[in-house]
VEXBA-421489 format. One line per field, with one value per residue (C-alpha): x, y, z; residue in three letters; chain. Coordinates in pm, 1 decimal. Example, Ala and Ser with C-alpha at 12.3 -4.5 7.8 and 13.67 -1.06 7.14 Angstrom:
REM VEXBA-421489
x = c(1230.0; 1367.0);
y = c(-450.0; -106.0);
z = c(780.0; 714.0);
resn = c(ALA; SER);
chain = c(A; A);
This chain:
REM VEXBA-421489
x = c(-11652.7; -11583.2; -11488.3; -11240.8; -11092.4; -11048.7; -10902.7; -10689.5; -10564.2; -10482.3; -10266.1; -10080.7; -10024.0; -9902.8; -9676.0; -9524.4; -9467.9; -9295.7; -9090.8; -9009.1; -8932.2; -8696.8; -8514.4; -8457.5; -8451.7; -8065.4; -7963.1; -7902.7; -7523.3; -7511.0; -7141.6; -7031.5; -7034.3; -7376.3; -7289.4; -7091.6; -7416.8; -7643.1; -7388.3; -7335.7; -7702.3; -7748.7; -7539.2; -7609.6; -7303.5; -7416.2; -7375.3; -7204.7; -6858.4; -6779.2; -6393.0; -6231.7; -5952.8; -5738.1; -5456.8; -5370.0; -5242.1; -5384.4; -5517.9; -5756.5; -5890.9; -6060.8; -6333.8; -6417.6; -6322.2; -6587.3; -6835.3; -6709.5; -6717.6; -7102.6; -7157.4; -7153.5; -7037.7; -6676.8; -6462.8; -6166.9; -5892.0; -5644.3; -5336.3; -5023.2; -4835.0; -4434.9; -4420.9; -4777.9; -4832.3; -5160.8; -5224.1; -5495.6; -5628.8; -5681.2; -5930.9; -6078.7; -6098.9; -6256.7; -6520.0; -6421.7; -6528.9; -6157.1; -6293.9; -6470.3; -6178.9; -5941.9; -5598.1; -5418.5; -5095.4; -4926.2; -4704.0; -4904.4; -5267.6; -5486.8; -5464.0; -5569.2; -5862.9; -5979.8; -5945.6; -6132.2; -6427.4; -6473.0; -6550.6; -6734.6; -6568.6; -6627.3; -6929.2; -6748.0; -6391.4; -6167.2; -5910.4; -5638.3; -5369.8; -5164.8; -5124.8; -5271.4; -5590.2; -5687.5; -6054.7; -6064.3; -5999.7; -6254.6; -6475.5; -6405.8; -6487.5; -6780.1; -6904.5; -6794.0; -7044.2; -7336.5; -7298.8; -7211.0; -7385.5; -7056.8; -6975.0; -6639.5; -6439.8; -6147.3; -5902.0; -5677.9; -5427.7; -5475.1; -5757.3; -6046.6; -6146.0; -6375.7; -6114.5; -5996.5; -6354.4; -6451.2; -6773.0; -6786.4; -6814.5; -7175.9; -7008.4; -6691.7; -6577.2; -6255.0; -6164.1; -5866.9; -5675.0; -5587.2; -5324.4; -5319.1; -5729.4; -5746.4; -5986.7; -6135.5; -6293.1; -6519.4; -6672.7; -6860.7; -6737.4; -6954.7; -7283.9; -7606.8; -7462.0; -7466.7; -7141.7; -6896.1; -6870.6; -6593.5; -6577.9; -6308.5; -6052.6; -6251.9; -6571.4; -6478.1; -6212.3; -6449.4; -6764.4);
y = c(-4572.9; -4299.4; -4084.4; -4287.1; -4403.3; -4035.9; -3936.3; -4269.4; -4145.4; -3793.6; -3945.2; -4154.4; -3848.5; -3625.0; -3894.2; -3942.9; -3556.4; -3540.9; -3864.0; -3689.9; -3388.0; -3522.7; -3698.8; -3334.4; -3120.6; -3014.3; -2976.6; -2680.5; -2542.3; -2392.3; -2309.0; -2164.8; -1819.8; -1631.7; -1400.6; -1614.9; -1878.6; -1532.7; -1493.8; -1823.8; -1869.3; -1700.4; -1939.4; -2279.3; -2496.5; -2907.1; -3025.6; -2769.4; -2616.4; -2316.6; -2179.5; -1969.9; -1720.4; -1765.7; -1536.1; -1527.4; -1888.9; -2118.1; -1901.4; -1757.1; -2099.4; -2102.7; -1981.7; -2194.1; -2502.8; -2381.0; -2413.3; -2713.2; -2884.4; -2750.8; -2971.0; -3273.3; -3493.7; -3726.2; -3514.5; -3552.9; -3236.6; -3272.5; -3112.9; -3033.2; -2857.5; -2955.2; -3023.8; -3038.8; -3125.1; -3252.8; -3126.6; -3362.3; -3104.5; -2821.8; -2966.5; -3108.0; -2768.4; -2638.6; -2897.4; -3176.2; -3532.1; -3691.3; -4049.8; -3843.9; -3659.7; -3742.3; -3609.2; -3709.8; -3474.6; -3529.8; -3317.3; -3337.1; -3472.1; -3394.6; -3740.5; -3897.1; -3653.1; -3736.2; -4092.7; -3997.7; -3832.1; -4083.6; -4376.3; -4119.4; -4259.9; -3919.7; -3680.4; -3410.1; -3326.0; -3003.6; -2918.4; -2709.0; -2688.6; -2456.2; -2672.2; -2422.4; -2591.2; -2493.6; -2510.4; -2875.0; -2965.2; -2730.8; -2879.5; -3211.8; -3092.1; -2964.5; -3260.3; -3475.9; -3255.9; -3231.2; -3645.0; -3795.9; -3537.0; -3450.5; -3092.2; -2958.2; -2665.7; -2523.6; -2325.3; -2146.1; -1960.2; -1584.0; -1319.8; -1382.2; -1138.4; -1120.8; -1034.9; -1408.2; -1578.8; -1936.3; -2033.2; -2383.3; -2258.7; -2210.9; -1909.3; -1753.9; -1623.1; -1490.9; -1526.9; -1315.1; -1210.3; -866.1; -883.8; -529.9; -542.7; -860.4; -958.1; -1183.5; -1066.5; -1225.1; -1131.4; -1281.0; -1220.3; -1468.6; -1584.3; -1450.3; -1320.1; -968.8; -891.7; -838.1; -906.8; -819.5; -1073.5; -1045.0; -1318.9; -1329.6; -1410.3; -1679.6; -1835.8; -1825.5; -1822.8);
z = c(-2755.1; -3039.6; -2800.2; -2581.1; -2890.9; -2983.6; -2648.4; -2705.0; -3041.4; -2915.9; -2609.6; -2847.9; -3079.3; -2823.3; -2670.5; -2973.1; -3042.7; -2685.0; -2791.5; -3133.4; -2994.3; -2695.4; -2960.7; -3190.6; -2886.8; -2831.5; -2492.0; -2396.0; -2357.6; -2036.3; -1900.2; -1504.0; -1678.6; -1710.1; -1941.7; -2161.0; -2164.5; -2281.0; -2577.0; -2698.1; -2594.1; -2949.2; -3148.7; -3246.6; -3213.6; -3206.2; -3542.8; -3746.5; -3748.2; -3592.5; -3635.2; -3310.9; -3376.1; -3063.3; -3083.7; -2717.7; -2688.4; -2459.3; -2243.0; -2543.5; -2574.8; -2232.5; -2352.4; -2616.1; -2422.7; -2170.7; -2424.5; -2539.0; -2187.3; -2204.7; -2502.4; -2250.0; -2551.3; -2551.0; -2737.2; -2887.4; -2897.9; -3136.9; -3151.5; -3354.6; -3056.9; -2975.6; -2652.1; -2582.9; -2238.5; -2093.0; -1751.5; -1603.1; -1294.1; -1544.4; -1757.3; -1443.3; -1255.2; -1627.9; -1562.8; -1774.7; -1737.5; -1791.9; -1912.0; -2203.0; -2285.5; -2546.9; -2694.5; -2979.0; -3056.0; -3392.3; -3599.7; -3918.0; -3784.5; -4078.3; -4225.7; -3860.5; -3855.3; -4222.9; -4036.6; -3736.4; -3852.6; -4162.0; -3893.8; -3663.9; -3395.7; -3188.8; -3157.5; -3091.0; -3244.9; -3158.4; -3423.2; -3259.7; -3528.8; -3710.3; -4020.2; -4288.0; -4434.3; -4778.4; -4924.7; -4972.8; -4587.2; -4498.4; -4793.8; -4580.8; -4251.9; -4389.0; -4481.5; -4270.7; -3986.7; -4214.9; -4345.7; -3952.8; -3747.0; -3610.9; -3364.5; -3507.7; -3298.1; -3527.7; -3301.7; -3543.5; -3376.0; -3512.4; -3549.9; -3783.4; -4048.0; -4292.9; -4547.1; -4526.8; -4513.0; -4474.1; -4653.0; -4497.8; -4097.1; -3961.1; -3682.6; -3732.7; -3331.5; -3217.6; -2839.2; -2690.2; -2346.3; -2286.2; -1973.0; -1932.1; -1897.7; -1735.1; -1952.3; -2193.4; -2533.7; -2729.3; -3097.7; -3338.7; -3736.9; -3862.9; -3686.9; -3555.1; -3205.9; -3032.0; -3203.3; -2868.5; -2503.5; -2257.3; -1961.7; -1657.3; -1579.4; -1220.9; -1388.6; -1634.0; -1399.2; -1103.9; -1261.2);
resn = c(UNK; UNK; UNK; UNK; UNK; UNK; UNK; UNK; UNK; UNK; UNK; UNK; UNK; UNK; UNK; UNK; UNK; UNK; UNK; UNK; UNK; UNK; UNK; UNK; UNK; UNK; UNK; UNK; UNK; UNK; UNK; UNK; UNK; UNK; UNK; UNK; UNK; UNK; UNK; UNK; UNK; UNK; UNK; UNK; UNK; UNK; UNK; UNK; UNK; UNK; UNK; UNK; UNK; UNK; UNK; UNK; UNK; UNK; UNK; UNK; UNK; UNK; UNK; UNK; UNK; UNK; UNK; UNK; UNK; UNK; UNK; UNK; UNK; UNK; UNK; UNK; UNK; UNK; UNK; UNK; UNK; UNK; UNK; UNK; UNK; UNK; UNK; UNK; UNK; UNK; UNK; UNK; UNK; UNK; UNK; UNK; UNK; UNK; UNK; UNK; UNK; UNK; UNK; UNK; UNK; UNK; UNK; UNK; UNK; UNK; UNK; UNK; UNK; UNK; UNK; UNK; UNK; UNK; UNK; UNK; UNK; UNK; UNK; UNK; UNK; UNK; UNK; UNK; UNK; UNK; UNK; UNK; UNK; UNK; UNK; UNK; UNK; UNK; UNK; UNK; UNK; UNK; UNK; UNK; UNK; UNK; UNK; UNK; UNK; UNK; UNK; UNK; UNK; UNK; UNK; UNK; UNK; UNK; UNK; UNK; UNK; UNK; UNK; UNK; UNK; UNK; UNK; UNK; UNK; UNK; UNK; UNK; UNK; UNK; UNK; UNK; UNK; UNK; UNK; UNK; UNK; UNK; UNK; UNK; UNK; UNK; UNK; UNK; UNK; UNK; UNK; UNK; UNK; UNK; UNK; UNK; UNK; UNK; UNK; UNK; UNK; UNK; UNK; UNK; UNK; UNK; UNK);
chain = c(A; A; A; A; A; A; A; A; A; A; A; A; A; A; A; A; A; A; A; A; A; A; A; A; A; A; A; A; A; A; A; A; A; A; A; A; A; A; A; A; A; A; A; A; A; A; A; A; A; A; A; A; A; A; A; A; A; A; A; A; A; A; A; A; A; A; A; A; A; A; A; A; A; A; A; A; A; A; A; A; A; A; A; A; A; A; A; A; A; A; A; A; A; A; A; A; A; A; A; A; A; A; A; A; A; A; A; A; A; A; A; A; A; A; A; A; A; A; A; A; A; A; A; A; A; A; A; A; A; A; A; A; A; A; A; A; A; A; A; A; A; A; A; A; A; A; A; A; A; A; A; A; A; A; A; A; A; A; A; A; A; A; A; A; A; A; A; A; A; A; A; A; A; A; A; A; A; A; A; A; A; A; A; A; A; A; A; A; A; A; A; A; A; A; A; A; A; A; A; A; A; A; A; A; A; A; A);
Protein backbone atom coordinates (compact mmCIF):
# COMPACT_ATOMS: atom_id res chain seq x y z
CA UNK A 1 0.00 0.00 0.00
CA UNK A 2 3.10 2.39 0.87
CA UNK A 3 4.32 1.81 -2.20
CA UNK A 4 1.30 2.37 -4.57
CA UNK A 5 0.60 5.36 -2.64
CA UNK A 6 4.18 6.44 -3.40
CA UNK A 7 3.97 5.63 -7.10
CA UNK A 8 0.47 7.52 -6.74
CA UNK A 9 2.15 10.60 -5.29
CA UNK A 10 4.96 10.66 -7.87
CA UNK A 11 2.29 10.48 -10.90
CA UNK A 12 0.46 13.29 -9.41
CA UNK A 13 3.76 15.28 -8.99
CA UNK A 14 4.96 14.81 -12.36
CA UNK A 15 1.52 15.57 -13.88
CA UNK A 16 1.44 18.58 -12.25
CA UNK A 17 5.11 19.63 -13.33
CA UNK A 18 3.99 18.86 -17.06
CA UNK A 19 0.72 20.98 -16.31
CA UNK A 20 2.99 23.77 -14.74
CA UNK A 21 5.32 23.69 -17.23
CA UNK A 22 2.77 23.70 -20.37
CA UNK A 23 1.32 26.67 -18.77
CA UNK A 24 5.17 28.68 -18.55
CA UNK A 25 6.44 27.00 -21.61
CA UNK A 26 6.40 29.79 -24.53
CA UNK A 27 5.69 28.59 -27.81
CA UNK A 28 8.11 28.63 -29.87
CA UNK A 29 8.42 31.49 -32.73
CA UNK A 30 9.03 29.72 -35.74
CA UNK A 31 8.62 31.89 -39.11
CA UNK A 32 8.76 30.45 -43.22
CA UNK A 33 12.44 31.64 -43.03
CA UNK A 34 15.09 29.19 -41.52
CA UNK A 35 17.62 31.38 -41.01
CA UNK A 36 15.66 34.17 -39.72
CA UNK A 37 13.95 31.48 -37.00
CA UNK A 38 18.03 30.54 -36.02
CA UNK A 39 18.50 34.37 -35.31
CA UNK A 40 15.56 35.36 -33.57
CA UNK A 41 15.75 31.79 -32.18
CA UNK A 42 18.30 33.63 -29.78
CA UNK A 43 16.04 36.39 -28.62
CA UNK A 44 13.24 36.26 -26.35
CA UNK A 45 10.40 38.41 -27.58
CA UNK A 46 6.78 37.28 -25.64
CA UNK A 47 6.38 39.57 -22.90
CA UNK A 48 8.88 42.27 -23.15
CA UNK A 49 9.51 45.12 -25.57
CA UNK A 50 11.77 44.95 -28.20
CA UNK A 51 12.25 48.35 -30.48
CA UNK A 52 13.06 47.79 -34.54
CA UNK A 53 14.91 50.52 -36.43
CA UNK A 54 13.22 50.33 -39.85
CA UNK A 55 14.77 52.80 -42.02
CA UNK A 56 13.77 51.30 -45.32
CA UNK A 57 9.99 51.97 -45.05
CA UNK A 58 7.62 49.36 -45.24
CA UNK A 59 9.45 47.09 -46.87
CA UNK A 60 12.10 47.06 -43.74
CA UNK A 61 9.27 46.02 -41.61
CA UNK A 62 8.81 42.60 -43.26
CA UNK A 63 10.88 41.20 -41.24
CA UNK A 64 9.72 42.02 -38.05
CA UNK A 65 6.12 41.48 -39.03
CA UNK A 66 7.28 37.90 -39.88
CA UNK A 67 8.17 37.44 -36.47
CA UNK A 68 5.33 38.99 -35.29
CA UNK A 69 2.89 36.73 -37.35
CA UNK A 70 5.10 33.83 -35.53
CA UNK A 71 3.87 35.08 -32.22
CA UNK A 72 0.41 33.45 -33.16
CA UNK A 73 -1.21 36.09 -30.77
CA UNK A 74 -4.25 38.86 -32.00
CA UNK A 75 -2.32 41.78 -32.47
CA UNK A 76 -3.02 45.03 -32.84
CA UNK A 77 -0.66 47.43 -35.34
CA UNK A 78 -1.01 50.83 -34.78
CA UNK A 79 -0.20 53.44 -36.91
CA UNK A 80 0.31 57.20 -37.37
CA UNK A 81 0.80 56.99 -41.26
CA UNK A 82 -1.26 59.65 -43.78
CA UNK A 83 -2.72 57.79 -46.09
CA UNK A 84 -2.18 54.51 -44.59
CA UNK A 85 -3.70 51.97 -46.62
CA UNK A 86 -4.48 48.42 -45.48
CA UNK A 87 -3.96 45.92 -48.15
CA UNK A 88 -5.90 42.75 -46.99
CA UNK A 89 -3.90 39.95 -49.47
CA UNK A 90 -0.51 41.16 -48.21
CA UNK A 91 -0.77 40.39 -44.72
CA UNK A 92 -2.51 37.25 -45.82
CA UNK A 93 0.28 36.12 -48.28
CA UNK A 94 2.77 37.16 -44.99
CA UNK A 95 0.80 34.55 -43.16
CA UNK A 96 -1.55 36.48 -41.16
CA UNK A 97 -4.74 35.24 -39.66
CA UNK A 98 -6.98 38.46 -40.78
CA UNK A 99 -9.74 37.92 -37.91
CA UNK A 100 -6.69 38.36 -35.40
CA UNK A 101 -5.44 41.26 -37.00
CA UNK A 102 -6.15 44.69 -36.05
CA UNK A 103 -5.35 48.38 -37.28
CA UNK A 104 -6.04 51.48 -35.77
CA UNK A 105 -4.40 54.63 -37.77
CA UNK A 106 -4.51 57.97 -35.96
CA UNK A 107 -2.53 61.09 -36.32
CA UNK A 108 -1.48 61.39 -32.72
CA UNK A 109 -2.21 57.63 -31.27
CA UNK A 110 -0.26 57.69 -28.07
CA UNK A 111 -3.22 58.59 -25.92
CA UNK A 112 -5.32 55.49 -27.60
CA UNK A 113 -2.34 53.23 -26.82
CA UNK A 114 -1.97 54.47 -23.09
CA UNK A 115 -5.85 53.45 -23.51
CA UNK A 116 -5.24 50.20 -25.08
CA UNK A 117 -2.70 48.62 -23.11
CA UNK A 118 -4.22 50.01 -19.66
CA UNK A 119 -7.44 47.64 -20.30
CA UNK A 120 -5.14 44.91 -21.88
CA UNK A 121 -7.50 44.55 -24.38
CA UNK A 122 -4.66 43.00 -26.77
CA UNK A 123 -1.77 40.51 -26.13
CA UNK A 124 0.19 41.68 -28.54
CA UNK A 125 0.51 45.49 -29.63
CA UNK A 126 2.81 46.91 -32.61
CA UNK A 127 3.64 50.59 -32.30
CA UNK A 128 4.58 51.87 -35.76
CA UNK A 129 4.79 55.64 -35.26
CA UNK A 130 6.93 58.47 -35.80
CA UNK A 131 5.55 60.56 -32.94
CA UNK A 132 8.89 61.11 -30.92
CA UNK A 133 8.40 59.37 -27.47
CA UNK A 134 10.38 60.71 -24.63
CA UNK A 135 11.44 58.65 -21.42
CA UNK A 136 8.15 58.70 -19.79
CA UNK A 137 6.22 56.85 -22.78
CA UNK A 138 8.81 54.39 -22.83
CA UNK A 139 8.64 54.34 -18.85
CA UNK A 140 4.84 53.46 -19.75
CA UNK A 141 5.37 50.89 -22.21
CA UNK A 142 7.59 49.44 -19.96
CA UNK A 143 5.32 48.86 -17.58
CA UNK A 144 2.52 48.38 -19.08
CA UNK A 145 4.50 44.77 -20.59
CA UNK A 146 5.97 43.83 -17.31
CA UNK A 147 2.30 44.72 -15.14
CA UNK A 148 -0.27 42.99 -18.12
CA UNK A 149 2.08 40.48 -19.58
CA UNK A 150 1.79 42.33 -22.73
CA UNK A 151 4.38 41.66 -26.26
CA UNK A 152 5.19 45.26 -27.48
CA UNK A 153 6.97 45.73 -31.16
CA UNK A 154 8.17 49.51 -31.51
CA UNK A 155 8.92 50.20 -35.26
CA UNK A 156 10.66 53.52 -35.25
CA UNK A 157 11.41 54.60 -38.54
CA UNK A 158 15.40 55.21 -38.49
CA UNK A 159 18.64 53.31 -37.53
CA UNK A 160 19.30 52.37 -33.93
CA UNK A 161 22.46 53.28 -32.18
CA UNK A 162 23.76 52.93 -29.10
CA UNK A 163 24.56 56.58 -28.90
CA UNK A 164 20.72 57.23 -28.46
CA UNK A 165 19.93 54.21 -26.01
CA UNK A 166 16.70 53.04 -24.57
CA UNK A 167 16.97 51.51 -21.10
CA UNK A 168 13.34 50.31 -21.04
CA UNK A 169 13.61 47.73 -24.35
CA UNK A 170 14.59 44.05 -23.54
CA UNK A 171 16.36 43.85 -27.60
CA UNK A 172 17.20 46.75 -29.50
CA UNK A 173 17.19 45.31 -33.63
CA UNK A 174 17.40 47.26 -36.72
CA UNK A 175 15.94 45.69 -39.99
CA UNK A 176 16.87 47.26 -43.48
CA UNK A 177 16.58 46.78 -47.52
CA UNK A 178 19.46 47.27 -49.61
CA UNK A 179 17.92 47.48 -53.40
CA UNK A 180 21.14 47.44 -54.92
CA UNK A 181 21.91 43.95 -52.86
CA UNK A 182 18.57 42.69 -52.95
CA UNK A 183 18.74 42.04 -49.63
CA UNK A 184 17.55 42.20 -46.22
CA UNK A 185 19.84 43.04 -43.14
CA UNK A 186 19.35 42.34 -39.86
CA UNK A 187 21.48 43.37 -36.52
CA UNK A 188 21.10 43.25 -33.14
CA UNK A 189 22.34 46.66 -30.99
CA UNK A 190 20.82 45.57 -28.00
CA UNK A 191 20.08 41.83 -27.13
CA UNK A 192 21.78 38.52 -26.79
CA UNK A 193 21.83 37.64 -30.68
CA UNK A 194 24.73 36.72 -33.16
CA UNK A 195 25.10 40.38 -33.91
CA UNK A 196 24.22 40.35 -38.00
CA UNK A 197 22.63 38.32 -40.70
CA UNK A 198 22.21 39.09 -44.40
CA UNK A 199 19.07 37.32 -45.89
CA UNK A 200 17.97 37.66 -49.80
CA UNK A 201 14.60 39.10 -50.90
CA UNK A 202 14.10 35.35 -52.49
CA UNK A 203 14.50 33.78 -49.17
CA UNK A 204 12.34 35.87 -46.92
CA UNK A 205 9.67 36.51 -49.66
CA UNK A 206 9.62 32.85 -50.63
CA UNK A 207 10.77 31.28 -47.69
Amino acid sequence: MEAAALMDSSVYRADALMAQQSVTTPRPVVTPVPRLNRFVRQLQFRHQLTEWGTPSGSIAQVLPALVAQAMGEECLWVSDKEQNKIYPNSWSGLGFNLNSLYFLNESKPLQSIRTVLCENTFPFVIIDIRQRLNSADLHFLHTAVKQKKITIFLLRPFYLSNKNGNPFSKQRINSSYSISRKSFQLSVVKGRAAQKINLSFQEVLCG
